[in-house]
N, CA, C and O atoms as CSV, one atom per row, in Angstrom:
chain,resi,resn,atom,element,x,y,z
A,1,UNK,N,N,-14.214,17.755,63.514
A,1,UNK,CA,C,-14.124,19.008,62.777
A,1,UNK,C,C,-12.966,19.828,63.324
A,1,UNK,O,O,-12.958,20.198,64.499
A,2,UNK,N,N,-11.854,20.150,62.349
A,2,UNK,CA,C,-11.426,21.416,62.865
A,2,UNK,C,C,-11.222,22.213,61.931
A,2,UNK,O,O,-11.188,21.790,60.775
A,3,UNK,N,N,-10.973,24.043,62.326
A,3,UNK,CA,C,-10.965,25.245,61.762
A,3,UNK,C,C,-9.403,25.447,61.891
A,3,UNK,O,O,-8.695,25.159,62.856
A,4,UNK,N,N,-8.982,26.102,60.498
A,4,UNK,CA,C,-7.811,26.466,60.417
A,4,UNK,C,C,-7.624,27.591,59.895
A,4,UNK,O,O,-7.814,27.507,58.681
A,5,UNK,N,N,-7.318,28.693,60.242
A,5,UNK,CA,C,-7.160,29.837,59.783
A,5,UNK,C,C,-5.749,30.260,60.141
A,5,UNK,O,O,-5.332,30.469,61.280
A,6,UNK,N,N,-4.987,30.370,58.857
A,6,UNK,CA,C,-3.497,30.775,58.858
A,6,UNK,C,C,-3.342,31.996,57.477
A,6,UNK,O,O,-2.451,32.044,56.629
A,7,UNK,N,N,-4.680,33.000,57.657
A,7,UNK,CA,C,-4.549,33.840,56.195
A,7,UNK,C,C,-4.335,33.267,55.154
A,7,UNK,O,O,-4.884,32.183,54.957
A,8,UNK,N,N,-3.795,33.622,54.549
A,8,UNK,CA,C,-3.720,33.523,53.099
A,8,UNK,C,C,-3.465,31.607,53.061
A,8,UNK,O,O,-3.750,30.985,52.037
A,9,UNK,N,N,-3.062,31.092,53.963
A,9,UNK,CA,C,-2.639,29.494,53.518
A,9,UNK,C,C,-3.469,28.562,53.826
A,9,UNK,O,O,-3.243,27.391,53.520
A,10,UNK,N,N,-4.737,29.006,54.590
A,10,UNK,CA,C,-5.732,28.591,55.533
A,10,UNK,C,C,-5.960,26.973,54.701
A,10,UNK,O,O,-5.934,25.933,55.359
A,11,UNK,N,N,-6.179,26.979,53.176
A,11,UNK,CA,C,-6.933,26.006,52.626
A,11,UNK,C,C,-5.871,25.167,52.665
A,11,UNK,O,O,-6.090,24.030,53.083
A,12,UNK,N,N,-4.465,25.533,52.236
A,12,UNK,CA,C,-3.629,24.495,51.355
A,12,UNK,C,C,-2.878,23.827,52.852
A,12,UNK,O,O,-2.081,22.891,52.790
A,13,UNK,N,N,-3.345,24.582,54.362
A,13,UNK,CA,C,-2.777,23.775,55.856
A,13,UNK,C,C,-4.006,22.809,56.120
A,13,UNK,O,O,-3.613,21.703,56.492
A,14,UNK,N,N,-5.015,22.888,56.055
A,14,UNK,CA,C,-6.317,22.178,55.765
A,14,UNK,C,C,-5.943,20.982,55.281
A,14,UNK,O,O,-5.752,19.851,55.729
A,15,UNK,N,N,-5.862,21.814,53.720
A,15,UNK,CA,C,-5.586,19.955,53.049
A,15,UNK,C,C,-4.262,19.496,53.427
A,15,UNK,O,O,-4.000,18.637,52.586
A,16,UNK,N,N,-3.180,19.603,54.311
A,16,UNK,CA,C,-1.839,19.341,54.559
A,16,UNK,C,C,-2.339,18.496,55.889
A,16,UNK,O,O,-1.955,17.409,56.321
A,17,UNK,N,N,-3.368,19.438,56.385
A,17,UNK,CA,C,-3.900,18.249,57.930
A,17,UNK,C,C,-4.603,17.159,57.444
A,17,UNK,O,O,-4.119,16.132,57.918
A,18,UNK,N,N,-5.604,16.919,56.648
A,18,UNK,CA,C,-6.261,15.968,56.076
A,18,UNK,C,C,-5.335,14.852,55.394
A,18,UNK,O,O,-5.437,13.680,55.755
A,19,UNK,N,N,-4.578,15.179,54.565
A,19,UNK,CA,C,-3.169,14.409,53.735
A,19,UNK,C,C,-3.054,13.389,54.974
A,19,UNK,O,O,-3.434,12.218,55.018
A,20,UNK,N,N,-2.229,14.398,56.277
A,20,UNK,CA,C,-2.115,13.735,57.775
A,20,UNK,C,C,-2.426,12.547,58.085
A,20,UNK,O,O,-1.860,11.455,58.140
A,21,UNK,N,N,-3.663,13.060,58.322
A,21,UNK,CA,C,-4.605,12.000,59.223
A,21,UNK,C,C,-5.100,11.273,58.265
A,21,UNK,O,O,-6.081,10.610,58.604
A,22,UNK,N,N,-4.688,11.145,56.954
A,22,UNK,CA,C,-5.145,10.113,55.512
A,22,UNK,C,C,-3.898,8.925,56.119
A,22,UNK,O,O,-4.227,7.743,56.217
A,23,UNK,N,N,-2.893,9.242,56.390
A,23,UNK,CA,C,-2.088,9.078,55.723
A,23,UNK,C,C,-1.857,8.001,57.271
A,23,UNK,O,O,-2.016,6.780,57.268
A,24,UNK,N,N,-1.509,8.729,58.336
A,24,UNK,CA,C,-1.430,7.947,59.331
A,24,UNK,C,C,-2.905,7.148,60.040
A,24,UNK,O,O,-2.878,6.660,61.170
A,25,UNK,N,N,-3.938,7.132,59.298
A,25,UNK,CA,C,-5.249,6.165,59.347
A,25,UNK,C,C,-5.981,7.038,60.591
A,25,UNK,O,O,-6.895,6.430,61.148
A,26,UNK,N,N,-5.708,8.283,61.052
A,26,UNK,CA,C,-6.384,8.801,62.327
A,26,UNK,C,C,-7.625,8.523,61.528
A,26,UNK,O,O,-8.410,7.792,62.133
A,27,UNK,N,N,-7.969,8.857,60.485
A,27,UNK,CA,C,-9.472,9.162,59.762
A,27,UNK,C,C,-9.084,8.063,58.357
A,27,UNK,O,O,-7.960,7.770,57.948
A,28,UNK,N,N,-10.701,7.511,57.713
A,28,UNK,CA,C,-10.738,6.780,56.742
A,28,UNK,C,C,-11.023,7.624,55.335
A,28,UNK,O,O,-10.723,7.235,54.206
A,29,UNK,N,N,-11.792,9.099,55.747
A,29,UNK,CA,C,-12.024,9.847,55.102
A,29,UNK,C,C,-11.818,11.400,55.745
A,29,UNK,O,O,-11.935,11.690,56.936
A,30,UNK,N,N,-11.458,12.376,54.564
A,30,UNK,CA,C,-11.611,13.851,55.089
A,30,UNK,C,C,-12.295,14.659,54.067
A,30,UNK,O,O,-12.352,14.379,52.870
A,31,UNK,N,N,-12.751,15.571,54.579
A,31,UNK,CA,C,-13.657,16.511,53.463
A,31,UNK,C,C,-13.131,17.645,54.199
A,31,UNK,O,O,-13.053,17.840,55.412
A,32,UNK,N,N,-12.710,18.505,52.986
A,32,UNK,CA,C,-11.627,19.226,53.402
A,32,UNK,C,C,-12.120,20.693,52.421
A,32,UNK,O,O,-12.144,20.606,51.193
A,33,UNK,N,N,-12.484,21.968,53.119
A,33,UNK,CA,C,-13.002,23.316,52.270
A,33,UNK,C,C,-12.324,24.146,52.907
A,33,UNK,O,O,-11.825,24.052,54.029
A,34,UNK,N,N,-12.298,25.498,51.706
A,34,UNK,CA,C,-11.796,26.528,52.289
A,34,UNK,C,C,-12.817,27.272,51.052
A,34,UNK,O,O,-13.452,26.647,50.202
A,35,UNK,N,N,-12.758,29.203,51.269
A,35,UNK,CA,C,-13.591,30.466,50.538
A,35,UNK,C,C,-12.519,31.110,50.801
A,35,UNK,O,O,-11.527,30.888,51.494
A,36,UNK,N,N,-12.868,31.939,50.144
A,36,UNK,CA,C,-12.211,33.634,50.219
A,36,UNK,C,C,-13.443,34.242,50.002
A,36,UNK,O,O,-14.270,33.851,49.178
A,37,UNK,N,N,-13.603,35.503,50.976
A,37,UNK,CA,C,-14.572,36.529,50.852
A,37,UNK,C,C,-14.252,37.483,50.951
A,37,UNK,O,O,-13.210,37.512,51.606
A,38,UNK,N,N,-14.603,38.494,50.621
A,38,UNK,CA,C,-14.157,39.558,50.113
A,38,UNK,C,C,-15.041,40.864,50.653
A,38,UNK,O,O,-15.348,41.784,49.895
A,39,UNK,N,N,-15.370,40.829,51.909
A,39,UNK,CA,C,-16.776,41.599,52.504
A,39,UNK,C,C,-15.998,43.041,53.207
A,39,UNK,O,O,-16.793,43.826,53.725
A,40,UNK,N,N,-14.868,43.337,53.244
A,40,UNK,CA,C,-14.763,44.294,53.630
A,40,UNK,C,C,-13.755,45.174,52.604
A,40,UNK,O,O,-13.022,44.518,51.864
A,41,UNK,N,N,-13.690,47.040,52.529
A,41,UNK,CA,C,-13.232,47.397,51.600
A,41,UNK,C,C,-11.702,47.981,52.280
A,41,UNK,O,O,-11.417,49.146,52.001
A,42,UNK,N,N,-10.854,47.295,53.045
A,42,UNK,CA,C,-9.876,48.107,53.832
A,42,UNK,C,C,-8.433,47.048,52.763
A,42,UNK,O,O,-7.321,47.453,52.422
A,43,UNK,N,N,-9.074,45.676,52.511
A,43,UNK,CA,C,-7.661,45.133,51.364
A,43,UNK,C,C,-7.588,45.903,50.352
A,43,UNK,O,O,-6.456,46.385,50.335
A,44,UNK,N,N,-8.408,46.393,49.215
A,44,UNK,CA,C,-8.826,46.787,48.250
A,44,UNK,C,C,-8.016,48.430,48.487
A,44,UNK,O,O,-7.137,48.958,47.807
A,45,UNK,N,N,-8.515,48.778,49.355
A,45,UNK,CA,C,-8.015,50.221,49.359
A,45,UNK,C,C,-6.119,50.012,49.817
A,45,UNK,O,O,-5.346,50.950,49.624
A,46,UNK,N,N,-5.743,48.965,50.282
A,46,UNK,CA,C,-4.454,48.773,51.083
A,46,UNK,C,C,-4.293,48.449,49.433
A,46,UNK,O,O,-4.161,49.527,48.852
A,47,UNK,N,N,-4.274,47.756,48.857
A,47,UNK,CA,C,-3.789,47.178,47.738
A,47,UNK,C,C,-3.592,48.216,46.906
A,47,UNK,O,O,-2.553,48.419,46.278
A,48,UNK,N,N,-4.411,48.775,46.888
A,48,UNK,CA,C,-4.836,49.629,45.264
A,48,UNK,C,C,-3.836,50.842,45.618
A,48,UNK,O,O,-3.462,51.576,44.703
A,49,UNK,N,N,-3.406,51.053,46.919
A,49,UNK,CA,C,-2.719,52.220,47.108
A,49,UNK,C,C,-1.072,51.981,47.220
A,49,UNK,O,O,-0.214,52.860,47.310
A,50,UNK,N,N,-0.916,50.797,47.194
A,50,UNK,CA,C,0.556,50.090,47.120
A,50,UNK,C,C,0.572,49.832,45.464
A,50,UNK,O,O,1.484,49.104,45.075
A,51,UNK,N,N,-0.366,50.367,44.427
A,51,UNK,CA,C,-0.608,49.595,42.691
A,51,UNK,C,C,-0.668,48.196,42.529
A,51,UNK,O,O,-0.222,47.693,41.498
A,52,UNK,N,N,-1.119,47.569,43.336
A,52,UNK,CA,C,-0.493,46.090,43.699
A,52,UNK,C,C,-2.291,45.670,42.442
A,52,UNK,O,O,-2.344,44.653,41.750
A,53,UNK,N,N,-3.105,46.409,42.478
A,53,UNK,CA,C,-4.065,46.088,42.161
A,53,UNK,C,C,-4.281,46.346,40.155
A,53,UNK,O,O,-4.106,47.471,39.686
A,54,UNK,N,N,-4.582,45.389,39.425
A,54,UNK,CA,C,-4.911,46.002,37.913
A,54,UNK,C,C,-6.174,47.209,37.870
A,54,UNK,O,O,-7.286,47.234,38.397
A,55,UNK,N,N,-5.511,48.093,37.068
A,55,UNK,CA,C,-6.456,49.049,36.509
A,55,UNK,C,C,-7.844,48.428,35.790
A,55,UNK,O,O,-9.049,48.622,35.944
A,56,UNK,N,N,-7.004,47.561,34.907
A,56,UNK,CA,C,-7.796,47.027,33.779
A,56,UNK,C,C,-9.145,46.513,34.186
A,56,UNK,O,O,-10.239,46.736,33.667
A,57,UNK,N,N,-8.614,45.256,35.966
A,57,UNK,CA,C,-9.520,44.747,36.432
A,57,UNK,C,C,-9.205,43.199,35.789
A,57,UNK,O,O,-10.050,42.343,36.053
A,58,UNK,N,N,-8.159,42.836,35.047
A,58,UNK,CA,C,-8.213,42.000,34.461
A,58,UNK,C,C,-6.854,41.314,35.033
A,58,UNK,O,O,-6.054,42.031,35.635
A,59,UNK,N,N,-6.575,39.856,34.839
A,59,UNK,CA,C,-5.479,39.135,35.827
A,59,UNK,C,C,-4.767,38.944,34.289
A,59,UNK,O,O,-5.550,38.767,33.355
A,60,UNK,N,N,-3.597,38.968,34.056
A,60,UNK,CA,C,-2.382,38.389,32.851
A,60,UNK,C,C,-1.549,38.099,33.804
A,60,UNK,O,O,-0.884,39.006,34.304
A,61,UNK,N,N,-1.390,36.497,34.339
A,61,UNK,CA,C,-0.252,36.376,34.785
A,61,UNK,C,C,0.673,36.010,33.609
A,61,UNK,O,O,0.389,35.706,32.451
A,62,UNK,N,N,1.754,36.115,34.175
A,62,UNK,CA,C,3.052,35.136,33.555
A,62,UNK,C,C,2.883,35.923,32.156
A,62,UNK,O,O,2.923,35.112,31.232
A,63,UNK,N,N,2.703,37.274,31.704
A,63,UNK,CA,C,2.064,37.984,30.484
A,63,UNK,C,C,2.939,39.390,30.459
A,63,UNK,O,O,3.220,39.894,31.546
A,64,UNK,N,N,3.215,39.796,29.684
A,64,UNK,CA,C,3.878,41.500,29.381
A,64,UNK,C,C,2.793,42.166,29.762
A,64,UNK,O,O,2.965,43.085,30.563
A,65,UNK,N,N,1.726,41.935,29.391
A,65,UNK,CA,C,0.442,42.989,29.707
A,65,UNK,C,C,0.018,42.953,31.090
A,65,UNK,O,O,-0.947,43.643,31.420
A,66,UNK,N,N,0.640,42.209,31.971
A,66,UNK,CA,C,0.476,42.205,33.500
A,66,UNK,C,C,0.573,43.522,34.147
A,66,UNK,O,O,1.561,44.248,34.033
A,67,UNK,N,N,-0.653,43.860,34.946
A,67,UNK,CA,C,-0.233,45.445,35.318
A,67,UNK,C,C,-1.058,45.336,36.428
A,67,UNK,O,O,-1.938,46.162,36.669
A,68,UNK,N,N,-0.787,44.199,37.240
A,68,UNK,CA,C,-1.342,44.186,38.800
A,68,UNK,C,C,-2.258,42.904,38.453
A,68,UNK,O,O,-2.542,42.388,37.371
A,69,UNK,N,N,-2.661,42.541,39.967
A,69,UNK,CA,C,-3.701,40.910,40.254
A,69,UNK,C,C,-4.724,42.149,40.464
A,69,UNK,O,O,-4.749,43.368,40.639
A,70,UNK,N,N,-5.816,40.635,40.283
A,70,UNK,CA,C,-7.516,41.117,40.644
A,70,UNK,C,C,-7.559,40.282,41.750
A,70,UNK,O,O,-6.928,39.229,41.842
A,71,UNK,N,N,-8.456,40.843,42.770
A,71,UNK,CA,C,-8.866,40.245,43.683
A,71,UNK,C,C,-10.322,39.575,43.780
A,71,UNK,O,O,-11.362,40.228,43.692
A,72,UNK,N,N,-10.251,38.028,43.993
A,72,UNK,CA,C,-11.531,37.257,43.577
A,72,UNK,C,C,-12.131,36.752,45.029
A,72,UNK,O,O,-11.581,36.874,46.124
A,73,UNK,N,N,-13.496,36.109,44.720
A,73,UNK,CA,C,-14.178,35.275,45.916
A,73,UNK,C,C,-14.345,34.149,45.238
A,73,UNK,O,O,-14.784,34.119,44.088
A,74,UNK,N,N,-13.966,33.027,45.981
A,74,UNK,CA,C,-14.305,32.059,45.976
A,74,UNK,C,C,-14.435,30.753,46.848
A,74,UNK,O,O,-14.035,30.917,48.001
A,75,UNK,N,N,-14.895,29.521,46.561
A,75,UNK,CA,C,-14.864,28.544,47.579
A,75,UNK,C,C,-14.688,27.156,47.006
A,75,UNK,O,O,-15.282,26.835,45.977
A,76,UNK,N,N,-13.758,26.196,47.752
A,76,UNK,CA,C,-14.050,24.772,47.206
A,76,UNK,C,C,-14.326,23.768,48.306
A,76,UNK,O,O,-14.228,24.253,49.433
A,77,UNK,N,N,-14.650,22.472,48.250
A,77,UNK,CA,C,-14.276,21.674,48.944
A,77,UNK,C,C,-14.243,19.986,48.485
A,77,UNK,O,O,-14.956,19.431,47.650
A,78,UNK,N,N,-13.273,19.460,49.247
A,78,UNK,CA,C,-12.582,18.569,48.719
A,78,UNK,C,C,-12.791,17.345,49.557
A,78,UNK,O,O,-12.634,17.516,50.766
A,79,UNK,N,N,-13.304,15.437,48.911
A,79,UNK,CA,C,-13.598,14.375,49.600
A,79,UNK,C,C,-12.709,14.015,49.722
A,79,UNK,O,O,-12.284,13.786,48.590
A,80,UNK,N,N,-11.782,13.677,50.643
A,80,UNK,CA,C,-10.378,12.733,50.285
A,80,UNK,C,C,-10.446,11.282,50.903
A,80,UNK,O,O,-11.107,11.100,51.926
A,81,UNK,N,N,-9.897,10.444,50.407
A,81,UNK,CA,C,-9.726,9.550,51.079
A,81,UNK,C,C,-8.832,8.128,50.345
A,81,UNK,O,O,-9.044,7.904,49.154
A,82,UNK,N,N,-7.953,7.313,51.039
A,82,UNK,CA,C,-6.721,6.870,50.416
A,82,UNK,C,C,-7.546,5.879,48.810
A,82,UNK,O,O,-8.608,5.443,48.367
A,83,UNK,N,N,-5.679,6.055,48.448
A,83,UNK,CA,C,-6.143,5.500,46.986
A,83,UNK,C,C,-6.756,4.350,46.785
A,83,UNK,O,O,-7.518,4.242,45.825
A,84,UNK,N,N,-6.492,3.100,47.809
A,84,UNK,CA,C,-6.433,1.610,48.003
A,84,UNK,C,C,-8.091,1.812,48.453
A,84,UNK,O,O,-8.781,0.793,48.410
A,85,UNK,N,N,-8.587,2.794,48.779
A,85,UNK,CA,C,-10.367,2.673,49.491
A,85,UNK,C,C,-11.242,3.330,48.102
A,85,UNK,O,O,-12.301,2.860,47.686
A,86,UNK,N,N,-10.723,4.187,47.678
A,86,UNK,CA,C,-11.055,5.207,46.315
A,86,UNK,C,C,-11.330,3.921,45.472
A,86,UNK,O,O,-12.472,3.492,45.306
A,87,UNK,N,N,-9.961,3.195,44.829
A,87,UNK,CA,C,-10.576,1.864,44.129
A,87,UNK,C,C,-11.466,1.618,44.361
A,87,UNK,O,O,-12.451,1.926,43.691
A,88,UNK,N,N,-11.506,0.450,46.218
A,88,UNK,CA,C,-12.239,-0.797,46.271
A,88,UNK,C,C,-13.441,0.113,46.305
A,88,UNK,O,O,-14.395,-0.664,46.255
A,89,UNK,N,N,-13.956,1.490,46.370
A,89,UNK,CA,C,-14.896,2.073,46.355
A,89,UNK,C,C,-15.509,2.086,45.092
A,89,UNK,O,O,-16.691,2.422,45.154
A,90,UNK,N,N,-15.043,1.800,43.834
A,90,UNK,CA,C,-15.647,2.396,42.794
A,90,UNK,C,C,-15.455,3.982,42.249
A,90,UNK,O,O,-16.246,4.453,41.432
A,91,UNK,N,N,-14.263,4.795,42.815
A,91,UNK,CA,C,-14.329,6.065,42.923
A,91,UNK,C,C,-13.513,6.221,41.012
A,91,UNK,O,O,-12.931,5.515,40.187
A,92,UNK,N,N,-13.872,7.238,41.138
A,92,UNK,CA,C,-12.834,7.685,39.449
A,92,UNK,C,C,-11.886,8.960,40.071
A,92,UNK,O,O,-11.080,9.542,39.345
């Protein structure tokens, strides 16, 4: 097991270590998660006071009607393991 916490990139250095050790056989498999939580109100107020935050409450990226991000919680996690084992596994 290891913990990686690099803010905002925490998940996508995670799966960059797992890729790793896929890749050079340290491991046959990795299961690989990251969340965002959202438990304290000091981003929200930092954000909202820079406008960085939508009024609306609503996300339009890549949109004219874009008028700030929403800030979400969430979590995933991910089985990895090489393509040649995924086959002989039966995996889809």
């Amino acid at each position: 097991a290891q913990v990686v916490d690099t803010a905002c990139s925490s998940s996508l250095v995670a799966l960059h270590l797992a890729c790793e050790a896929l890749r050079t056989g340290d491991t046959a498999m990795a299961l690989v998660g990251g969340v965002n939580l959202l438990i304290a109100p000091q981003g929200f107020i930092g954000f909202s006071r820079a406008s960085m935050l939508s009024p609306k409450g609503r996300c339009h990226a890549f949109d004219a009607r874009a008028d700030g991000y929403v800030r979400a919680e969430g979590g995933a996690a991910l089985l990895l393991k090489p393509l040649r084992r995924a086959l002989a596994d039966g995996d889809e």
